[in-house]
N, C-alpha and C positions, 0 to 999 in steps of 0.2 A: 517330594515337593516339586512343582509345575514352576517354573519361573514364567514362562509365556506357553499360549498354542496360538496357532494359524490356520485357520481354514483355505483349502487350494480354491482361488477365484474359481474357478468353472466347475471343480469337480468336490459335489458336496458330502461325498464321500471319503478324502482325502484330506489328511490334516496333518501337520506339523509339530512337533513341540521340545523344547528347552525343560531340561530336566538338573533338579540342584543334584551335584555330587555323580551326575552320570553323563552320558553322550545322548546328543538330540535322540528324537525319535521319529522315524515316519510311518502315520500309521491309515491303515485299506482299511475301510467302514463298509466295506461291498457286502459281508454277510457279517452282521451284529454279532451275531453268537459267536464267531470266530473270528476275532478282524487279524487281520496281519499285521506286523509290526515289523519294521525296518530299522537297524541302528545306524546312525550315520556319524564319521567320523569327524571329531574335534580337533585332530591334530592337521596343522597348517603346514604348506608345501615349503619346505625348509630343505635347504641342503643337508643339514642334521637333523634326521627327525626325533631323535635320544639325547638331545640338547637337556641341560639339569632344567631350565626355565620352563620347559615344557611338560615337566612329571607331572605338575596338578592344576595342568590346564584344563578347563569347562568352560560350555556356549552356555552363555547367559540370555542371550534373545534368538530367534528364527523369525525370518521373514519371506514370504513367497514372492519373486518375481510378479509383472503387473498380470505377462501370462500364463505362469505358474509351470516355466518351464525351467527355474532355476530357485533355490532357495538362497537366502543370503542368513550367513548366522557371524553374529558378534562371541568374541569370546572375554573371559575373566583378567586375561592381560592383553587386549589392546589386539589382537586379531580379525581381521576382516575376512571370513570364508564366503567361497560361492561354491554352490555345490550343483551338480546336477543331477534337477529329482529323477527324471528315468535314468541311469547309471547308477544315481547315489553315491558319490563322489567328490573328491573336493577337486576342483579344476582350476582355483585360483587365489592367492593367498596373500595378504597384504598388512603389515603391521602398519597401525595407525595409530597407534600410543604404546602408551606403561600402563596401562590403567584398565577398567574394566568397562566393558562397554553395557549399560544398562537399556539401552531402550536404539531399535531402528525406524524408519519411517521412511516410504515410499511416497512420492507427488503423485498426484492423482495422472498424469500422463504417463508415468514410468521411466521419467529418464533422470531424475534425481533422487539420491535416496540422501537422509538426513541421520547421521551418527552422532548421538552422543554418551558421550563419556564422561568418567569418574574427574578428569582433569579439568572439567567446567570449561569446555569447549563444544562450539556445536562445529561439526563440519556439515557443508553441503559439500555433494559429491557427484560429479557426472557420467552418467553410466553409458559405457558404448553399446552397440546394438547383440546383445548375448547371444541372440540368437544365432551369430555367423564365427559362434567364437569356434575355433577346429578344434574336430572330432579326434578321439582317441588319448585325450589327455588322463593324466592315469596320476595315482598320487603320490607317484614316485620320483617326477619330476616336474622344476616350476616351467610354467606354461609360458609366465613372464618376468623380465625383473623388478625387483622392489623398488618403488617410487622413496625417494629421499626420504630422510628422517621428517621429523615433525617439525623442527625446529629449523630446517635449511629448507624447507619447502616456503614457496612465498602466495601469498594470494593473490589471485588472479580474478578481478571482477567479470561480471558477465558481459560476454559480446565480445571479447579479446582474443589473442589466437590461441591460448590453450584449450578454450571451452567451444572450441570451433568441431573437436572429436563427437557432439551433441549430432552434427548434419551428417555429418561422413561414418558408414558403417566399416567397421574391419572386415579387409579380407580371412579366407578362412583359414590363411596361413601367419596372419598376421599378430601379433602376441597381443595379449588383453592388458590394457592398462586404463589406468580410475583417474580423475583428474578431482583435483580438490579447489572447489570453484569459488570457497568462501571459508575463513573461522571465526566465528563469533563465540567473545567472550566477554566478561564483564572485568575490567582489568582495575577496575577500582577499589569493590564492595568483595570478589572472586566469589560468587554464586552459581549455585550449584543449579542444576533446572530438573526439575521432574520427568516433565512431557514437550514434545516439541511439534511442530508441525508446519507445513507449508501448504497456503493458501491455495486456492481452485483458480484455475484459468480464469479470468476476465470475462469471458465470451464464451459463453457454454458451446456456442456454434463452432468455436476452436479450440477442443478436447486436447492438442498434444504445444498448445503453446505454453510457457514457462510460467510460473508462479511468479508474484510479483513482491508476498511479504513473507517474513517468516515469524512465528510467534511459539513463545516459550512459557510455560509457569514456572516459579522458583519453587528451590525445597526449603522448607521451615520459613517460607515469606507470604504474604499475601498477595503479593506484584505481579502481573504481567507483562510479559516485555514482547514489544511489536516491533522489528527493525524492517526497512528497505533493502528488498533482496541485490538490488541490482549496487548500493553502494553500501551497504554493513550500519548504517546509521541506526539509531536511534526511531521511530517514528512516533509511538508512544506509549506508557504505562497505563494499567490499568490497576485500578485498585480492589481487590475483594474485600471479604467479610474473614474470611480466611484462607490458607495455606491450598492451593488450586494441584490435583492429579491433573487429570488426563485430561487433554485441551485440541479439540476436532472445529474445524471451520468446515462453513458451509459449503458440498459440495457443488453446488451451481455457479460459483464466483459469486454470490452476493455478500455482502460485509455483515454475515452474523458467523459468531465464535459460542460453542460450547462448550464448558468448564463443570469440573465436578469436584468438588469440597473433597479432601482429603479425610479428616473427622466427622463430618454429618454427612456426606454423600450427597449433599445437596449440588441439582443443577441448575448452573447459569449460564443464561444466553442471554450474548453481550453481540448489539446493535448500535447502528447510526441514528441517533431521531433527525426523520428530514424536517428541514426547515421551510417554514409555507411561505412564499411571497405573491401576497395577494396583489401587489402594484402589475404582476404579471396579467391578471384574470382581469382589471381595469382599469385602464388607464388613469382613471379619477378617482382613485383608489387613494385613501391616504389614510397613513401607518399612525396609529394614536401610542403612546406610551402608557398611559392608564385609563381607564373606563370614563366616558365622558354623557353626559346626561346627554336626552335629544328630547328639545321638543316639539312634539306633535302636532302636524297643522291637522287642522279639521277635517279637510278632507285629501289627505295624504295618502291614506291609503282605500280611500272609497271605493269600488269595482263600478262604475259606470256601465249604461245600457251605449251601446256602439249607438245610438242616433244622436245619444249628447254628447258623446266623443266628438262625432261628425260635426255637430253644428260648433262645438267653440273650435275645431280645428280651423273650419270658415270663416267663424270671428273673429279670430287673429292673424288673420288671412287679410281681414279688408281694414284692419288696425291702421294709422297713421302713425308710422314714423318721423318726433321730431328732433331731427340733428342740428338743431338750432342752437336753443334754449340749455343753455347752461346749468348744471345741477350745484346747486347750495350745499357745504359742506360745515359742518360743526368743528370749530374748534375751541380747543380748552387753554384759556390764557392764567396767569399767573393768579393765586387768589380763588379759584377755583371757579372763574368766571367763565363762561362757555359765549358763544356767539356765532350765527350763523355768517360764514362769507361767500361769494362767487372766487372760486381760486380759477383764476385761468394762467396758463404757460402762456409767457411773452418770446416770441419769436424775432430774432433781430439775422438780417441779412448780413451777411459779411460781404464791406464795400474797402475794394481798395483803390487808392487815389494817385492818383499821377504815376502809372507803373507802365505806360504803355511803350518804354525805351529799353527795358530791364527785363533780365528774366531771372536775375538773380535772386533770392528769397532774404540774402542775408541784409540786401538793401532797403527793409522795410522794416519800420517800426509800430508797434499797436498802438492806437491811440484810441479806443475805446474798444464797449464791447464788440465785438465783429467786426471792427474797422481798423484798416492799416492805411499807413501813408511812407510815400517815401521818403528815406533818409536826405537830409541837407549836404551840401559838398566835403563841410569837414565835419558833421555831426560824430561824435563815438570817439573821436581818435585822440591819445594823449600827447600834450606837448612839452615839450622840456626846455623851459625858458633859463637861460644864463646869462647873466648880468643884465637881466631884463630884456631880454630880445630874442624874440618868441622865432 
């Protein structure tokens, strides 16, 4: 039985694969009738390598590096191998659970990869540059130390100084260590996920900048779960028709996701619908809430010969305008009596009166519409008369 295989990015001849009950496999497609087959080791760089925990340990997933100069394989308790495919070796080893790891996943830039696990956690993980990791490491000895337990390790959002190891390459003397840049888990409902993945760069013109969500299908749920990479939240659920496998976003950054029914195999590609705002495209554009009749003048939509264009553009040209004469307006009074009136706005000057000593404002009082006058000598003020004598 196959748990997963891998095809090598560049070389279509070369493939990878996780086997139930045995040790991975690497296998040369160069001549079909004979391919060559490679076994490659499960057992992790331990100071014990005959530890009892390790008798019926198996890789449960392989993954090739983005340039397929290294494989990465999960194992059945919570093992992180790297191996290196021309050696075929393991160079680097890192427990990251108790648990089994079912499923790896690679960002499309190559520098995070995505684990998860039986314990219904997803780690993102930051990968240093493999390429400069030193030569001659052998699987006899660890190349680096073990990063904390699971449980003492703490997250580190992105852009802070642990996930700073993303710009800076190791030297080739320098030991290889994994940074754990996020755990998401559902600490409510404790949901398990099927498939996991991390979204495409933003800007296809910037292939190695960071993914910005990550998204998971649940097992035995219909739900999809979309979080915000850079702070673990929430951003939102999706609901299917049923129970969602295997869950790929689109590689060019644009906002479509593809989902595949566990039971029918049916796919779904799950989009934004954009919203039209036509007040954009006209300025005298106005937005109706429901369907509204229009009626049609007679000649509203008539195509006209350009010389009667020309002549009423003329005639409205030599029109008189009267800015005189006041237009009559209908109103409707009580009783349901209607009547024509001339409404005009009355205009009144604001005149103030004896103020030419002052400039103080508090010393004036309104005495009509738009007119003030000034205050009297003891106007405003209270007096407090006792025994009559003000």
């Amino acid at each position: 039985m196959v748990f997963n295989a891998e095809l090598h990015p560049f070389n279509r001849n070369l493939f990878v694969a996780s086997l139930f009950e045995d040790d991975p496999h690497l296998v040369d497609m160069t001549h079909p009738t004979a391919p060559t087959k490679h076994r490659l080791p499960t057992a992790p760089l331990t100071d014990d390598p005959s530890a009892p925990h390790l008798a019926k340990l198996s890789t449960t997933y392989v993954l090739f590096s983005q340039p397929g100069t290294h494989i990465f394989a999960g194992t059945s308790k919570g093992w992180l191998n790297i191996l290196s495919t021309s050696t075929r070796t393991v160079i680097f080893s890192e427990k990251l659970c108790n648990h089994l790891i079912p499923l790896l996943r690679l960002s499309n830039n190559g520098q995070d990869l995505l684990v998860n696990s039986s314990d219904r956690i997803i780690r993102v993980i930051n990968l240093p540059d493999l390429s400069k990791v030193r030569a001659g490491a052998s699987a006899g000895a660890p190349t680096a130390p073990l990063l904390p337990s699971d449980s003492a390790a703490i997250d580190t959002p992105l852009g802070s100084s642990p996930s700073s190891s993303r710009s800076t390459s190791p030297s080739p003397n320098a030991p290889l260590t994994l940074t754990i840049e996020r755990r998401i888990q559902d600490l409510v409902n404790r949901l398990r996920w099927n498939s996991v993945a991390l979204s495409s760069p933003p800007h296809p013109s910037h292939p190695t900048s960071p993914s910005t969500y990550l998204i998971a299908t649940t097992y035995m749920k219909k739900d999809i779960y979309i979080w915000e990479r850079s702070s673990g939240s929430i951003l939102t659920m999706l609901e299917a028709r049923e129970e969602q496998g295997v869950v790929e976003w689109h590689p060019n950054g644009k906002p479509l996701v593809a989902t595949a029914g566990v039971d029918t195999g049916i796919i779904c590609v799950w989009g934004v619908e954009p919203q039209q705002k036509w007040t954009a495209l006209a300025p005298d554009f106005a937005e109706v809430e429901e369907n509204v009749e229009h009626e049609e003048r007679e000649d509203e939509f008539d195509v006209l010969p350009e010389e009667e264009v020309q002549k009423r553009r003329e005639d409205a040209e030599d029109e008189v305008v009267d800015v005189w004469t006041v237009d009559e307006h209908e109103r409707e009074y009580e009783g349901g009596k209607k009547e024509k009136e001339i409404e005009e706005e009355s205009f009144v000057l604001p005149v103030v009166m004896g103020i030419e000593a002052s400039d103080d404002e508090e010393e004036y009082v309104s005495v009509g519409v738009g007119t003030m006058r000034r205050k009297e000598a003891n106007e405003g003020r209270e007096w407090n008369l006792e025994d009559g004598v003000a």
